[in-house]
C-alpha positions, 0 to 999 in steps of 0.5 A: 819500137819502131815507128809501125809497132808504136802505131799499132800500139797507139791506135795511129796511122804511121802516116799521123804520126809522121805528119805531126813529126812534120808539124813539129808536135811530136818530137823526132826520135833517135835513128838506129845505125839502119836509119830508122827511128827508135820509139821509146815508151815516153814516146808511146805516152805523149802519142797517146795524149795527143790521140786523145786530145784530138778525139775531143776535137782539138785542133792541133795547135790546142794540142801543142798549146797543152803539150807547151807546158809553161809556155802555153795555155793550161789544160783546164782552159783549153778544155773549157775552150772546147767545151764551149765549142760543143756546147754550141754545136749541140745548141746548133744541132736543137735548133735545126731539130726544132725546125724539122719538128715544125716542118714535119707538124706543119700540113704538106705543101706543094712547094715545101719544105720551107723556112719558118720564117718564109712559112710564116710570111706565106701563111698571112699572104692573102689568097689570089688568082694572080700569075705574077703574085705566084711567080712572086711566091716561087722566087721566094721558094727559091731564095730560101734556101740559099738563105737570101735575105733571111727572117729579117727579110721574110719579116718585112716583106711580111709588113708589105703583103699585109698591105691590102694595097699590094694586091692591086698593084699585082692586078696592074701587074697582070693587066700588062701581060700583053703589053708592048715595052714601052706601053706608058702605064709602066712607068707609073706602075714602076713608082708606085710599087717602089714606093710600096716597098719599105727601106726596111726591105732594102736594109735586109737585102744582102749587101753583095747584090743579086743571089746569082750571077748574069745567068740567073737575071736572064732566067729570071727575065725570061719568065715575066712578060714585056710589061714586067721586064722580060722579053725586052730587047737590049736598051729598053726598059721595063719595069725593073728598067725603071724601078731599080735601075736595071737599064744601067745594069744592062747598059754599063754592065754588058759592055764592061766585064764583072771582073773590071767593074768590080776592080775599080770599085774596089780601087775607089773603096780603097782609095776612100780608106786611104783618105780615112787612115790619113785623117785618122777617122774611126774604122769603117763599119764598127759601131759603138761596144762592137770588137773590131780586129785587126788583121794586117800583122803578117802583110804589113812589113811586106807592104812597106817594103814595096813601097820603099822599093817602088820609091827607089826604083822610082828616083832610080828611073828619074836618073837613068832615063834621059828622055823627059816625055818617058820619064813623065809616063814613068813617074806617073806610073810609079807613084800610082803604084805607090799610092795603090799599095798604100790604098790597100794596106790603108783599107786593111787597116781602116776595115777590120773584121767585126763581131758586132752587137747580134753576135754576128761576125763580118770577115774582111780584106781591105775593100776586096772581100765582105762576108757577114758570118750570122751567129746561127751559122756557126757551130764552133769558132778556135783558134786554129794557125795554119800555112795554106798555100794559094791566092787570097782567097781559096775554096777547097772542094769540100768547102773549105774557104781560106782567107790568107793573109801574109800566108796563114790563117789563124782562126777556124769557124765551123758552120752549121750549113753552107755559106755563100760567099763572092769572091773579089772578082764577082764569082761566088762560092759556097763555104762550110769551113771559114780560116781567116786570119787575125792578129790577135784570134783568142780575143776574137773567138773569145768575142763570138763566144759572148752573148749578144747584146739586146 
């Protein structure tokens, strides 16, 4: 047969099948005297099995892991690996239709559809005629569906709003609508509703900082009056000046770029891990009976081998440069640059990827990238090892974020909706596919899939 009529036969694209000849699932066939391939009807059979497997959703290295025979994985427990794969996507798929159920049995609102958490905190805040408490309302609406914050925060701002001290606080809000910047009741103002917050409300904020970048800030802004820190001129501080120390933001932060800031907090976290891997401290941010997992497998040769040759062409230098004031520049920047790879590998290897105690799944590169994964997100997790070409950290347009390390990924987790995410220069993204790399995925994925503990 030849390769048309076996994809008729199948019920293939010619350009499937050529695709897994690439990939090295589907063995090449011989070639006749004219050049094209001869299928035979063994062919025909492994063409089919492998049609069928990925119908049930398998990825192609399940696939070859069946298809491996001794050498891999035996059919029985790739099934069942997928099976537990649907099961939680069909357990992903009852809980969004639960909450459509209590969207739609709740009475209309102006400005729904919302959350259930967020409609559980809006329905217990008690009723006022105050502007600044109904702006509060709308920035709530519109962080809820970037998923800012989540329950865990809808619940503790709960516990504020119940605190019959907060509508006070809101009427001192509104008394300083016409205010001038520096109008002196800002300040106290400014302390007494931090003080009014809870550190409960600040653990459950997310750890990326703000929802949206310098634009967002400058809207927001934009709608609060002089008194509540919009409308200030550059230098002066208003309330959120005041509160949570937004004059530095606008000081430092307008006159040093994102990328730069970001950067050397990077190279000052990576410079702590470099510490904590020379002393043999405990990985960062894993906690007792969490699994932690290590990904630096592919990069790590790599990373040794750039720090021999900095050395060599370091002592290379000491001898062919005559001039010592050159030679000192010279030496100081290359044991900075040996240092700095040492500072990255050692935050790769002392920040993991955790799948902690909730079941959640906290996605790492060294001190250059951070994304916790809630376990209500994903629909499935498998392992899955690709070649994707590209930079550290690539998004396709359909959503597709790869987190490349040594140049694969090795582990897939579909989501149930989209993830937001920074990438390691301050820019921001939304994923809807994870692939990461881990060294060891089985026991990875095999960790997401257990229950979470209380």
């Amino acid at each position: 047969m030849r390769i048309g009529e076996i994809a008729a036969l199948v019920g293939v694209t010619t350009r499937a099948i050529r695709h897994y000849h690439h990939v090295g699932l589907l063995p090449e066939p011989e070639r006749r005297p004219n050049g094209y391939r001869a299928y035979s009807v063994r062919d025909a059979v492994l063409l089919a099995r492998v049609r069928r497997l990925t119908e049930l959703g398998l990825g192609l290295d399940g696939v070859r892991d069946v298809l491996a025979d001794d050498a891999g994985r035996e059919l029985a427990d790739v099934l069942e690996e997928l099976d537990a794969d649907l099961a939680r996507q069909e357990a992903a798929i009852g809980e969004r239709r639960a909450r459509l159920a209590a969207l739609r049995a709740a009475p209309p609102a102006e400005d729904g559809p919302l959350s259930p958490a967020l409609a559980a905190l809006l329905a217990h805040v008690p009723e006022t005629d105050s502007p600044t408490a109904a702006l509060d309302r709308e920035h709530l609406t519109l962080l809820d569906p970037a998923g800012v914050g989540g329950p865990e925060l809808y619940e503790e701002l709960g516990r504020v709003a119940a605190d019959p001290a907060v509508l006070a606080l809101y009427e001192r809000l509104d008394e300083l609508a016409g205010a001038a910047t520096d109008d002196p009741r800002i300040a106290p103002l400014a302390a007494a509703m931090v003080a009014a917050v809870p550190d409960g409300v600040f653990a459950a904020l997310p750890a990326d900082g703000r929802p949206a970048g310098e634009g967002f800030k400058e809207a927001l802004l934009a709608e609060l009056h002089p008194g509540a820190g919009g409308g200030r001129p550059p230098g002066h501080g208003g309330l959120h000046g005041e509160g949570q120390g937004m004059r530095g933001l606008d000081g430092v932060g307008g006159r040093v770029p994102l990328p730069v800031r970001r950067l050397l907090a990077h190279e000052l976290r990576s410079a702590a891990s470099l510490g904590r891997w020379a002393l043999r401290r405990p990985p960062h941010g894993v906690a007792g009976g969490e699994f932690a997992a290590a990904y630096t497998g592919p990069q790590t040769a790599m990373m040794y081998g750039l720090v021999f040759v900095s050395l060599v062409e370091t002592v290379a230098l000491s001898v062919l440069i005559p001039w010592p004031a050159v030679h000192r520049v010279v030496l100081l920047l290359d044991v900075y640059g040996v240092l700095l790879v040492l500072a990255l590998h050692a935050a790769c290897v002392t920040r993991p990827h955790v799948v902690r105690r909730d079941g959640s799944l906290r996605i790492r590169y060294g001190a250059l990238f951070d994304l916790v994964v809630p376990p209500e997100a994903v629909a499935s997790a498998r392992v899955d090892r690709r070649f994707p070409q590209g930079r550290l950290v690539e998004l396709s347009e359909d959503g597709v974020l790869d987190l490349i390390v040594g140049g694969q990924t090795t582990v897939a987790l579909e989501l149930n909706r989209p993830l937001p995410f920074t990438r390691p220069l301050g820019s921001r993204g939304e994923a809807r596919t994870i692939r990461f790399h881990a060294d060891d995925p089985r026991a990875l994925v095999a960790a997401l899939r257990q229950p979470a503990s209380p």
